[in-house]
ROKETI-72809 format. One record per residue: x, y, z of N, C-alpha, C in turn. Coordinates in steps of 0.1 Angstrom, whole numbers, always signed. Example, Ala and Ser with C-alpha at 12.3 -4.5 7.8 and 13.67 -1.06 7.14 Angstrom:
BEGIN
> nc1,nc2,nc3,cac1,cac2,cac3,cc1,cc2,cc3
> +132,-57,+78,+123,-45,+78,+132,-33,+78
> +128,-22,+71,+137,-11,+71,+129,+0,+79
This chain:
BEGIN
> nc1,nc2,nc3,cac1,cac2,cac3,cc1,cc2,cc3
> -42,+148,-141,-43,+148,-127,-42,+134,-122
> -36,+129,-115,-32,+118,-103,-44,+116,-96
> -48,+101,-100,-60,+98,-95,-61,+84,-82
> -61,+79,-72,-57,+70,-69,-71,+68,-62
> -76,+52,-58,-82,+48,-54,-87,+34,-50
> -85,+35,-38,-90,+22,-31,-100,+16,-26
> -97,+2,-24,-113,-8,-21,-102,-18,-19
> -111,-28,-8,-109,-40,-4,-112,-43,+13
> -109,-29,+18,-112,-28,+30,-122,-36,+38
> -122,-41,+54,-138,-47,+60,-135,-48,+71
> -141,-57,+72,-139,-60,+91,-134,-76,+91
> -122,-82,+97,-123,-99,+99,-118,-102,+111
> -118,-114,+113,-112,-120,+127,-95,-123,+122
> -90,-123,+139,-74,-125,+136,-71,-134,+127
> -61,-135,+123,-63,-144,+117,-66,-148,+100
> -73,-137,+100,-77,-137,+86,-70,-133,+75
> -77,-131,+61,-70,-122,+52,-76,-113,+46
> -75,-99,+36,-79,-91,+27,-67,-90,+20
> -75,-86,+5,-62,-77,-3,-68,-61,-7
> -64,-54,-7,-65,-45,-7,-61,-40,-23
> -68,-33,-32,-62,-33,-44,-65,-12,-44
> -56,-8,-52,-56,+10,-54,-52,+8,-75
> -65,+16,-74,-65,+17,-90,-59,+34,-93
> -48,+32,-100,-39,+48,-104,-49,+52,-117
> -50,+66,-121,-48,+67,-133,-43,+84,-135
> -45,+88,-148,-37,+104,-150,-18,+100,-150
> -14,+94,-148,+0,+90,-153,+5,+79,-156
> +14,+77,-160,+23,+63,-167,+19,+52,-158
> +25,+50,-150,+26,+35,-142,+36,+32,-142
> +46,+31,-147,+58,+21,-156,+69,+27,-153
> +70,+35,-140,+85,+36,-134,+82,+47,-120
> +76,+46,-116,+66,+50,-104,+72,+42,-94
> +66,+46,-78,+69,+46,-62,+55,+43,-62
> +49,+32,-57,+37,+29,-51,+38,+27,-37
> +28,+28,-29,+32,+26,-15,+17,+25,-8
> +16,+16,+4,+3,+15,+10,+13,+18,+22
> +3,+28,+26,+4,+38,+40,-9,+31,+54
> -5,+35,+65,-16,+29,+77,-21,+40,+86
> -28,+40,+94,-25,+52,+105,-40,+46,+111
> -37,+47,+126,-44,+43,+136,-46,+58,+144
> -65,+62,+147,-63,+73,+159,-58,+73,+171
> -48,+83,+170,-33,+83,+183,-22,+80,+180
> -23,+70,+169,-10,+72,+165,-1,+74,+148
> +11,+78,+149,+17,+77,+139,+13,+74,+123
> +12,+81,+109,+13,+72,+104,+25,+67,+97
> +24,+51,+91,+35,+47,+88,+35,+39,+75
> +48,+37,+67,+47,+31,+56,+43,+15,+60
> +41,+9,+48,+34,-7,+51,+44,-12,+40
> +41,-13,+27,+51,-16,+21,+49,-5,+6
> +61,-7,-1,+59,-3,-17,+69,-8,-24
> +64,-3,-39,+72,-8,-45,+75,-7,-59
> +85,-5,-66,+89,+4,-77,+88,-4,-93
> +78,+3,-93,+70,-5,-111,+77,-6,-119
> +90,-1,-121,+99,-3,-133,+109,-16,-128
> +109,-20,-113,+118,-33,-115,+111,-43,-109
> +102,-37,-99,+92,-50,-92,+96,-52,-76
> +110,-39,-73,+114,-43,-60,+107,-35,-50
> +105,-48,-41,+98,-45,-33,+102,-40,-14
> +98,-35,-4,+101,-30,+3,+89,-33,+14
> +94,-38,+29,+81,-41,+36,+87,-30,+54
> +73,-31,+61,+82,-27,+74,+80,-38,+79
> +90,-36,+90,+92,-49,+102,+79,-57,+106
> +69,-51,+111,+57,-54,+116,+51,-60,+106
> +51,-58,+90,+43,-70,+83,+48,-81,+73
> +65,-79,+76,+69,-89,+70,+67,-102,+70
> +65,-108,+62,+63,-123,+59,+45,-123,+61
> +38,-115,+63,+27,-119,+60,+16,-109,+51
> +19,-98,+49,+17,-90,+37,+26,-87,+24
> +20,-88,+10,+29,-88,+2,+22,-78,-9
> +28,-68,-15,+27,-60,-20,+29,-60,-40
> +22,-62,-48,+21,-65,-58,+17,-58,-70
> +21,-59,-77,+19,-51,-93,+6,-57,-101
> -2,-46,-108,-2,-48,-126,-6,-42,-136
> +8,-40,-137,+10,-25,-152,-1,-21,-158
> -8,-36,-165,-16,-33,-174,-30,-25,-171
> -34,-34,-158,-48,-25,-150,-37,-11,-144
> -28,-11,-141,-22,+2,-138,-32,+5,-118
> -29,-9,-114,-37,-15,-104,-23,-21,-92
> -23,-19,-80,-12,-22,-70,-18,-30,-58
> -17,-39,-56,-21,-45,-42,-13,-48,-31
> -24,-51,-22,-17,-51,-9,-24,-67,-3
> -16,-77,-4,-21,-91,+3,-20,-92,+14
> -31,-93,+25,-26,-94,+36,-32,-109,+45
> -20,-112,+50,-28,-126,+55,-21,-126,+72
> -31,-135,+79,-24,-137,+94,-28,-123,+104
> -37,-115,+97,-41,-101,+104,-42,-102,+118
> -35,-96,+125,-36,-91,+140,-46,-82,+143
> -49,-81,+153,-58,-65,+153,-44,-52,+158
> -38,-52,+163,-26,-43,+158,-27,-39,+145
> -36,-47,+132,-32,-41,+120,-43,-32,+117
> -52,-33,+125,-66,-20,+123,-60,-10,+123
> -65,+0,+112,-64,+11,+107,-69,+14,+97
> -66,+24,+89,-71,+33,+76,-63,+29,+67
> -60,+24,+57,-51,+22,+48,-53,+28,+41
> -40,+36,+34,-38,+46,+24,-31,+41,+11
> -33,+43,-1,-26,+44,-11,-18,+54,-14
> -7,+55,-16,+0,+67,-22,+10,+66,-37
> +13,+74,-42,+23,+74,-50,+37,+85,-53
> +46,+84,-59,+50,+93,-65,+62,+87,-75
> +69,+97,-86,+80,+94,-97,+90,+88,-88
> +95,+77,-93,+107,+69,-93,+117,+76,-100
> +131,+73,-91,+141,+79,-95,+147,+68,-103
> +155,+73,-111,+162,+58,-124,+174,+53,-116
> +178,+61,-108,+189,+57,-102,+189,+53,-88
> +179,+55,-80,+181,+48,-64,+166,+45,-64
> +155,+45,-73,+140,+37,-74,+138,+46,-61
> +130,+37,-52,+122,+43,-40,+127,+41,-28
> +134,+49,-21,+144,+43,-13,+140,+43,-1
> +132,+53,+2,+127,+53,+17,+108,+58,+14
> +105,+57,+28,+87,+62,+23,+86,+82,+26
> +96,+88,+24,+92,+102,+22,+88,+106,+7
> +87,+118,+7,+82,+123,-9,+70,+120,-16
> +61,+106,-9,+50,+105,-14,+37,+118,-19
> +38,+123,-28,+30,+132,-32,+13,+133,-40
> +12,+118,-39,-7,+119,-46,-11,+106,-36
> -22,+112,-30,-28,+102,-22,-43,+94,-25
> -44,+86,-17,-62,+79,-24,-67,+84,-7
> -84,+82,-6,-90,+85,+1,-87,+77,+12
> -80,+64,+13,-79,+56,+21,-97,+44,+25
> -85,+30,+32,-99,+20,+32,-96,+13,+45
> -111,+17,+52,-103,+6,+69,-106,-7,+68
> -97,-12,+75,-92,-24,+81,-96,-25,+91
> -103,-33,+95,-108,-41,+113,-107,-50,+116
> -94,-52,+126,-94,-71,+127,-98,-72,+142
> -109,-76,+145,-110,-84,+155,-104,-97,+164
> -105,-98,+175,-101,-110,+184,-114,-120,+189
């Protein structure tokens, strides 16, 4: 069984940073779709970034490019989320997700995600 779980979550001023780490376990690691998910009450939820364990490529949305970065490691079988420069626009529930990587197009878009973690909030203040 697909186990996923997160910590890192808190409260900080704009400005700030967290990383956010999701510990997998019950499958491989090593050619998998990782992905940290967001969702704010009222609205939408949406991908943040992910990223495909068998090459390392990574994928962000518009809204946190260049200041979150999304990272690997195999061995802890462990995925993070670095976030620096936090807006409060970035308050929410952050989610972990996962699912199988395809060998031939890796993770192409954020559908299909099929095993989730409980999720960890984010509060950034002004």
């Amino acid at each position: 069984q697909v186990q996923l779980v997160e910590s890192g979550g808190g409260s900080v001023q704009a400005g700030g940073s967290l990383r956010l780490s999701c510990a997998a376990s019950g499958y491989t690691f090593s050619s998998d779709c990782m992905a940290w998910f967001r969702q704010s009450p009222g609205k939408e939820r949406e991908g943040v970034a992910r990223i495909y364990t068998n090459s390392g490529e990574t994928y962000y949305a518009d809204s946190v490019k260049g200041r979150f970065t999304i990272s690997q490691d195999n061995a802890k079988k462990t995925v993070y989320l670095q976030m620096n420069s936090l807006k409060p626009e970035d308050t929410a529930m952050y989610y972990c997700a996962s699912k199988k990587g395809d060998p031939w197009v890796w993770c192409p878009s954020w559908l299909g995600y099929n095993n989730w973690g409980q999720g960890t909030q984010v509060t950034v203040s002004s």
